[in-house]
C-alpha positions as CSV (number, residue, x, y, z in Angstrom):
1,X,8.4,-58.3,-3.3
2,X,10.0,-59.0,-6.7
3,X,8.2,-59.9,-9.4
4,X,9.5,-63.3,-11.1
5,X,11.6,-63.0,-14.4
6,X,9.3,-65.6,-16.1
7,X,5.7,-63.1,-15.5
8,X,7.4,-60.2,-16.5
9,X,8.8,-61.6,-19.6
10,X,5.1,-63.4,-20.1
11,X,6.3,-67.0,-19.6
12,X,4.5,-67.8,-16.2
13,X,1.6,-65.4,-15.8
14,X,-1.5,-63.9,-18.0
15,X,0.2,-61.2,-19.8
16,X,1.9,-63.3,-22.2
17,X,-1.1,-65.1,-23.7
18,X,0.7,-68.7,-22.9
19,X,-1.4,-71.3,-21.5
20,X,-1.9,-72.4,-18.3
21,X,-3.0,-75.5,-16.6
22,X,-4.6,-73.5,-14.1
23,X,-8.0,-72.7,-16.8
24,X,-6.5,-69.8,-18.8
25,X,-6.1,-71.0,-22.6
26,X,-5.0,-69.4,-25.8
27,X,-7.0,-68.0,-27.8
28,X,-6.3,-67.0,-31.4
29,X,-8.1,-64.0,-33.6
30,X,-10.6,-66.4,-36.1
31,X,-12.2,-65.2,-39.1
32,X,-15.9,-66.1,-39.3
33,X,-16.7,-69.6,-41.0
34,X,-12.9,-70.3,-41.2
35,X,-12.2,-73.6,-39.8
36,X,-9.7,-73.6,-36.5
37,X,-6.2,-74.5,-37.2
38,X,-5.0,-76.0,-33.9
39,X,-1.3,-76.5,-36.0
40,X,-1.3,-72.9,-37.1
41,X,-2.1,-71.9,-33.2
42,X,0.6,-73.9,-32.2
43,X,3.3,-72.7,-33.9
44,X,2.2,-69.4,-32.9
45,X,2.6,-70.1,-29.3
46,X,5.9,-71.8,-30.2
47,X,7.0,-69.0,-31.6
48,X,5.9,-66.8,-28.8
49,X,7.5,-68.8,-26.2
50,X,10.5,-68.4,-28.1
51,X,10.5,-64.9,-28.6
52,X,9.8,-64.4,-25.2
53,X,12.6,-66.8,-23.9
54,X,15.2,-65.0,-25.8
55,X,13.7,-61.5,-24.2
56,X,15.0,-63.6,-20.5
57,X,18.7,-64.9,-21.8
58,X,19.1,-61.3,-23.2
59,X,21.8,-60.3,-25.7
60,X,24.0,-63.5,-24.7
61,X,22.2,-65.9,-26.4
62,X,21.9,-63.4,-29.8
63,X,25.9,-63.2,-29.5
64,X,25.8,-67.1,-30.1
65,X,23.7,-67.5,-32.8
66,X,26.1,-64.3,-34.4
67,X,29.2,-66.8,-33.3
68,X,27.6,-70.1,-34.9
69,X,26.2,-68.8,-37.6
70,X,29.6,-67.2,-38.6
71,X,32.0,-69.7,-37.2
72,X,33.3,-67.7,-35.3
73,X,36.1,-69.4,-33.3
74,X,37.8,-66.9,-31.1
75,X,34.4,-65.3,-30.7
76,X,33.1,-68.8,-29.1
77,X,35.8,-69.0,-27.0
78,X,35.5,-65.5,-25.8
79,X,31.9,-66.2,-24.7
80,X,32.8,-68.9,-22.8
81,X,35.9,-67.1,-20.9
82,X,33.0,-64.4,-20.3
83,X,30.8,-66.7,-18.8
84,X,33.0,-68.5,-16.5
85,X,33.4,-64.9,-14.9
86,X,31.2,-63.5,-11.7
87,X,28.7,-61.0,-13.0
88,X,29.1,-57.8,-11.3
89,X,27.1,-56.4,-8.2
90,X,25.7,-58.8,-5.6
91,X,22.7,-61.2,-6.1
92,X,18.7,-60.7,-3.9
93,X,17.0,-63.0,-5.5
94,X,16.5,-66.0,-7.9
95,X,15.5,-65.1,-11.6
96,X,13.2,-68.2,-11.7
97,X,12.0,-69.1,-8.2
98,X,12.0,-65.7,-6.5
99,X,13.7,-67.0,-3.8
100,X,16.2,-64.7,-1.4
101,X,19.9,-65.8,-2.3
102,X,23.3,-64.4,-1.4
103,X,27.3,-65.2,-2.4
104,X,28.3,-66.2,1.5
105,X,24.8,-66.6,3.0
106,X,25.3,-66.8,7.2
107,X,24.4,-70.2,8.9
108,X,20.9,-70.4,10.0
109,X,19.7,-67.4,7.2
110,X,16.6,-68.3,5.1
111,X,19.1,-67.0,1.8
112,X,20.4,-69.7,-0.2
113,X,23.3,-69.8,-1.8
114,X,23.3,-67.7,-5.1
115,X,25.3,-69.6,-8.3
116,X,25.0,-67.7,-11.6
117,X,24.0,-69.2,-15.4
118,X,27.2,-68.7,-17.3
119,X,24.7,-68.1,-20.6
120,X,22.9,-65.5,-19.3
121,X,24.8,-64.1,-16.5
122,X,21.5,-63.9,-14.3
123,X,22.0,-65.4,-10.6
124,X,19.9,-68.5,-9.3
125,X,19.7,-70.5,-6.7
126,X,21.2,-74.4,-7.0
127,X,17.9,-75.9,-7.8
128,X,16.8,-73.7,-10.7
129,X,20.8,-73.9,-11.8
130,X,21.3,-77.4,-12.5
131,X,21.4,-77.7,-15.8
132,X,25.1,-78.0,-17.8
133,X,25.7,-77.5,-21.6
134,X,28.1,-78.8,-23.9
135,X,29.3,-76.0,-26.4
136,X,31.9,-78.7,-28.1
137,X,29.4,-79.3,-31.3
138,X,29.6,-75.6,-31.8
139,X,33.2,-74.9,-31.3
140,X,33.5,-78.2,-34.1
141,X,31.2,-76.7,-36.3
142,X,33.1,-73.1,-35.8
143,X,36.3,-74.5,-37.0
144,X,37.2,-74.2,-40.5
145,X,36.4,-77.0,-43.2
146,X,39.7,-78.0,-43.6
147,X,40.8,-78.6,-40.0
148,X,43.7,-76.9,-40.8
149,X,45.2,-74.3,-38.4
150,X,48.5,-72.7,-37.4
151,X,51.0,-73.8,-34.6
152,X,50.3,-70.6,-33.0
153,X,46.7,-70.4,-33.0
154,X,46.2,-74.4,-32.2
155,X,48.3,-73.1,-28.6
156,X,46.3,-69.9,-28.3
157,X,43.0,-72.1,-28.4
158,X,44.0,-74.7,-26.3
159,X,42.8,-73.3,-22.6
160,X,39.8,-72.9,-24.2
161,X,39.4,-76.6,-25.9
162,X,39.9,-77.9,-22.6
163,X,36.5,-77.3,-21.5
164,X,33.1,-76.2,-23.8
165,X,31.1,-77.2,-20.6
166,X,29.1,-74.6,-18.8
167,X,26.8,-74.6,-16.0
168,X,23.2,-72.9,-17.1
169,X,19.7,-72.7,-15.8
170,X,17.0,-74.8,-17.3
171,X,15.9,-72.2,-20.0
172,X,19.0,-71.3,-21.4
173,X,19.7,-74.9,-21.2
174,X,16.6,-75.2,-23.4
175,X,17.2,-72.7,-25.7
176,X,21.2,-73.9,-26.3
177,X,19.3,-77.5,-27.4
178,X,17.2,-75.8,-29.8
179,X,19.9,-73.8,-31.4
180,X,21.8,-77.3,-31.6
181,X,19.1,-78.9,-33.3
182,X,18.7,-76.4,-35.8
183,X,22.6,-76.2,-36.7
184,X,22.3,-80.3,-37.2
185,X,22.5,-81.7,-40.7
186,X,19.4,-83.8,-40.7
187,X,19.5,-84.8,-44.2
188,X,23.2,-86.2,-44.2
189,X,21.9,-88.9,-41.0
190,X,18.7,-89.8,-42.0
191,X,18.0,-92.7,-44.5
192,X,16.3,-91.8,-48.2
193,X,13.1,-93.1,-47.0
194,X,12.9,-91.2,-44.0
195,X,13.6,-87.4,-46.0
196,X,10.9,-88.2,-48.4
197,X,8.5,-89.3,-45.5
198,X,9.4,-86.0,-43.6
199,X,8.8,-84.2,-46.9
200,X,5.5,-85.8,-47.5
201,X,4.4,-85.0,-44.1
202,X,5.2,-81.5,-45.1
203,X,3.0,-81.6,-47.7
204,X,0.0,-83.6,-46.1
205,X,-0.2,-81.2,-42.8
206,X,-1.3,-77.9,-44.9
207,X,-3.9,-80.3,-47.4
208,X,-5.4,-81.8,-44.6
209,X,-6.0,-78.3,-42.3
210,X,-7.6,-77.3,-46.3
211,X,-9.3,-79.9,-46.8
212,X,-11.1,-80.0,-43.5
213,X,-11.3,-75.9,-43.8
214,X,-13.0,-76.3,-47.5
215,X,-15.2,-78.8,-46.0
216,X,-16.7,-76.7,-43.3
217,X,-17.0,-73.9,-45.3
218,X,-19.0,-76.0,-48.1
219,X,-21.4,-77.2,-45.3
220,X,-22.2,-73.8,-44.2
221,X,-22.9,-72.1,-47.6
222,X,-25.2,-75.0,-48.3
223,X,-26.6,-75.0,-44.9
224,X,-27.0,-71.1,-45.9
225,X,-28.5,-71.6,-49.1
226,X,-31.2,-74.4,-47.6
227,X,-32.5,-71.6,-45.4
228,X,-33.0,-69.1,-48.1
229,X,-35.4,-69.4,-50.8
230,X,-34.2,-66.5,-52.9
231,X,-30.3,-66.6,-53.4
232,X,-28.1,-64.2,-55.6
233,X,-25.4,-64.7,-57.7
234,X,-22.6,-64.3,-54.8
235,X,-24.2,-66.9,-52.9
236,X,-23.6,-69.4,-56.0
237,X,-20.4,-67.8,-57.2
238,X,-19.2,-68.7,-53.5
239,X,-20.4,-72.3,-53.0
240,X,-19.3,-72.9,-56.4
241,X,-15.7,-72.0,-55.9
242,X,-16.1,-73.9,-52.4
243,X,-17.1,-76.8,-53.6
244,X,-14.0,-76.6,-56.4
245,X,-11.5,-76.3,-53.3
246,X,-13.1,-79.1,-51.3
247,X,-12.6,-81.2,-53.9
248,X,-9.1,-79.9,-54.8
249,X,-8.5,-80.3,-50.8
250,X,-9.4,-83.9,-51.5
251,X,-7.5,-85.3,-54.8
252,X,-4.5,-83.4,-53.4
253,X,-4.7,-85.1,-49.5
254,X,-5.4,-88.5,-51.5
255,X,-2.3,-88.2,-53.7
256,X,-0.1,-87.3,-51.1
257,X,-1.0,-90.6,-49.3
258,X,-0.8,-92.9,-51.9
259,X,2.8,-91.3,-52.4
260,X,3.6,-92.0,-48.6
261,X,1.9,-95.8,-49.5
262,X,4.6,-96.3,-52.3
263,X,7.3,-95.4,-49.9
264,X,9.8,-99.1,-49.6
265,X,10.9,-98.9,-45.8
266,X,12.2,-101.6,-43.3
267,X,10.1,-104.4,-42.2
268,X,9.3,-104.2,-38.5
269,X,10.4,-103.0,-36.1
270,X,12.2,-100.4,-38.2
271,X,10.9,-96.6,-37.3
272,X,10.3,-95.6,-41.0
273,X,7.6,-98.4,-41.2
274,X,6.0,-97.6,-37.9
275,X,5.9,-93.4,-39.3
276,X,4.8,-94.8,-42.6
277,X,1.6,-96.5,-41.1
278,X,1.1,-93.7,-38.7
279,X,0.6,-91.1,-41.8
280,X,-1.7,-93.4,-43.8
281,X,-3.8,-94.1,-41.0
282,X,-3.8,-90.3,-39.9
283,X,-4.6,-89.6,-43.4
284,X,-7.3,-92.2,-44.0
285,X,-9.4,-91.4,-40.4
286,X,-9.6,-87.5,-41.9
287,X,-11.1,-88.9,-45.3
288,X,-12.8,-91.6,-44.1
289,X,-15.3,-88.9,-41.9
290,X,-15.1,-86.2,-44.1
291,X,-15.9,-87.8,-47.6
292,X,-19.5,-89.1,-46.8
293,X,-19.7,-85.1,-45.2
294,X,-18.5,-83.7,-48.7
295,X,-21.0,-86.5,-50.9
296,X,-23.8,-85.5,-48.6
297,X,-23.2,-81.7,-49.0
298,X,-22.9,-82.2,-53.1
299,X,-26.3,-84.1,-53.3
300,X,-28.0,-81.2,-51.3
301,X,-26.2,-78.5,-53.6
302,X,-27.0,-79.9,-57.0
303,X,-30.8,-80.0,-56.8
304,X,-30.9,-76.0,-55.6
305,X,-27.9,-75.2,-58.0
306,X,-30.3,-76.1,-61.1
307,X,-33.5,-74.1,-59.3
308,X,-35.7,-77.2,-58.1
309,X,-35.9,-78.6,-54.5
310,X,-35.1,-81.8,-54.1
311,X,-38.6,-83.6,-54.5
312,X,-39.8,-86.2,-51.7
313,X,-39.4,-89.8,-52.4
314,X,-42.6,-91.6,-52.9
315,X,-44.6,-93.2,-49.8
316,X,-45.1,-97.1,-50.4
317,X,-48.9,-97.7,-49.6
318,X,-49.7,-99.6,-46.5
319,X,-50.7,-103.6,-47.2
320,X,-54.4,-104.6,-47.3
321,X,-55.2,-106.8,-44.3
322,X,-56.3,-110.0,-45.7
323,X,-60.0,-111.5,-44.7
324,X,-58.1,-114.0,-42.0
325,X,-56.6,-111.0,-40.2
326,X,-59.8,-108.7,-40.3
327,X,-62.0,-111.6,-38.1
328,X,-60.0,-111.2,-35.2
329,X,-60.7,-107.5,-35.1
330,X,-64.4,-107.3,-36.0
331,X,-64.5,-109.8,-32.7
332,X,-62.8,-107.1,-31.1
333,X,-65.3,-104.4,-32.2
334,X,-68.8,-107.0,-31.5
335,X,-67.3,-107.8,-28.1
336,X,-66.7,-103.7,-26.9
């Protein structure tokens, strides 16, 4: 039986290292005493997936991104006269689902009908083949700046204007969306306070993953130095560059967010207010439980950093019983 395109390529089975929700989960090489960076393993999968997606569309998709990328008119419209076209030699099975397909299947067969992606000229079957793309954004943003053209090549262009639409599986489909995303100019849409709030985001995701990091790293080199009671100089030198980081981690996470406070945005219900809010409270919930961790770790380093241990706190005495309270127990004692 066939193996599926999606567990060769890594997609749907073990071999890529993707999770699954059937138990199997991801897990990335970690250093000792480094904190886990569930952003940093994220984009690693993201990346993953995408490399692994591009290994399915094949060489198709890495003709587009050429064609985009140089504004390649005739080139876009040659890929889409090539994908209207029947792949050569004759279809078994569904690149996705696995199931048996065929061009004419006979009446009563257990073969469904095989249609093919025009991106990626593998065949399908109509379920996993229901997707459709719309290549007009890139044949607009393949033309030249001027919008000027000659008679002649506005005539030779215009089959191919007619339609930009072409039918596609779900991954290519996918992929084509990505690819339009990244060729969008955010900046020139969005609004001056939502740049700066995507740029202070930016800057707050990589101080917080430190700060937290630092943190847990200052913990354990005090929790280190509490269980030894002779420490050498690398132990110090270590927790006292740790401790400068934490700290660092923390002026630089607070500064970012009273920058995002100053941001001026829309009253309600405006979406720049509502991301606003979401990044200062996102930002405060981190420092308000790691701050008391950080004071508390400093008041344990100081006293070992300057050779003493931290001496007990003095034990109140215990209150005299007065002569009222002693009769009822000296009854106690006469009547035993």
């Amino acid at each position: 039986m066939p193996l599926r395109a999606a567990d060769s390529c890594g997609l749907g089975g073990r071999k890529g290292n993707v999770p699954q929700f059937g138990g199997f989960v991801f897990v990335g090489h970690q250093q000792p005493g480094v904190r886990r960076s569930w952003t940093g393993d994220f984009e690693e999968l993201r990346a993953l997936y995408r490399r692994r997606s591009r290994e399915l569309v094949g060489a198709r998709l890495a003709s587009l991104q050429q064609i985009v990328a140089a504004r390649d008119s005739p080139g876009l419209g040659t890929f889409l006269e090539t994908g209207r076209k029947i792949p050569p030699g004759s279809p078994e099975v569904c690149a996705w689902c696995n199931k048996r397909i065929a061009l004419r299947p006979p009446p009563g067969s257990r073969e469904f009908p095989a249609l093919t992606c025009q991106v990626c000229l593998r065949w399908y079957c109509e379920k996993c083949r229901a997707d459709k793309v719309d290549m007009t954004f890139f044949a607009v943003s393949s033309a030249s700046p001027s919008g000027a053209s000659s008679p002649g090549t506005q005539k030779a262009n215009s089959p191919a204007q007619m339609s930009h639409h072409l039918e596609s599986c779900g991954t290519c489909a996918s992929l084509i969306a990505v690819l339009r995303w990244h060729q969008a100019p955010l900046n020139g849409v969005l609004a001056s306070s939502a740049r700066y709030l995507l740029d202070c985001h930016r800057r707050l995701r990589p101080q917080m993953t430190a700060f937290a990091t630092s943190l847990a790293q200052f913990e354990g080199l005090v929790r280190t130095l509490e269980l030894q009671r002779e420490h050498g100089s690398e132990l110090q030198e270590a927790l006292t560059a740790s401790s400068d980081q934490a700290n660092a981690a923390e002026m630089q996470v607070e500064e970012i967010l009273r920058m995002i406070e100053a941001v001026q945005c829309k009253p309600l219900p405006h979406r720049d207010i509502r991301i606003r809010d979401a990044l200062l409270r996102h930002g405060r919930t981190l420092l308000e439980s790691s701050k008391p961790r950080l004071r508390a770790a400093m008041m344990r380093y100081k006293p070992r950093s300057q050779g003493r241990l931290p001496s007990p706190a003095p034990r109140e005495p215990s209150p005299v019983p007065s002569e009222r309270d002693q009769q009822p127990m000296l009854a106690k004692s006469f009547t035993r």
